[in-house]
Steps between C-alpha positions, in 0.01 A plus 500: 500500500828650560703128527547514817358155675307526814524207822187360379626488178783285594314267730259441191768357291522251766134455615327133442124432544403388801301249381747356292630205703871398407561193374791290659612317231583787241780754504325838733430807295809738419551744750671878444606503857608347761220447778669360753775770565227769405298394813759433714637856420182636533484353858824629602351860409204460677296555173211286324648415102214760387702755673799507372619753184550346217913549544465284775338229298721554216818381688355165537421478106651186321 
């Protein structure tokens, strides 16, 4: 590996199973970045989240 982290990398850090059904009442898992301006910036480029580089996801890092 040469350090460098790949898109699928990055969306893995903040990946949940499927099947895991979130429950209400507790505090929602901690999050690296933030999802809703990720998508809506993804949208305004005309690109799906898995196709953005990964300096594009890294702007929207908290």
């Amino acid at each position: 590996m040469n350090g460098i982290k790949k898109n699928a990398d990055i969306l893995a850090d903040i990946r949940i199973p499927f099947s895991a059904v979130p429950n209400p009442y507790k505090d929602p898992p901690p999050c690296k970045l933030n999802l809703l301006e990720l998508a809506k910036y993804a949208d305004s480029a005309g690109k799906d989240i898995s196709e953005l580089t990964p300096e594009e996801i890294a702007m929207f890092r908290i």
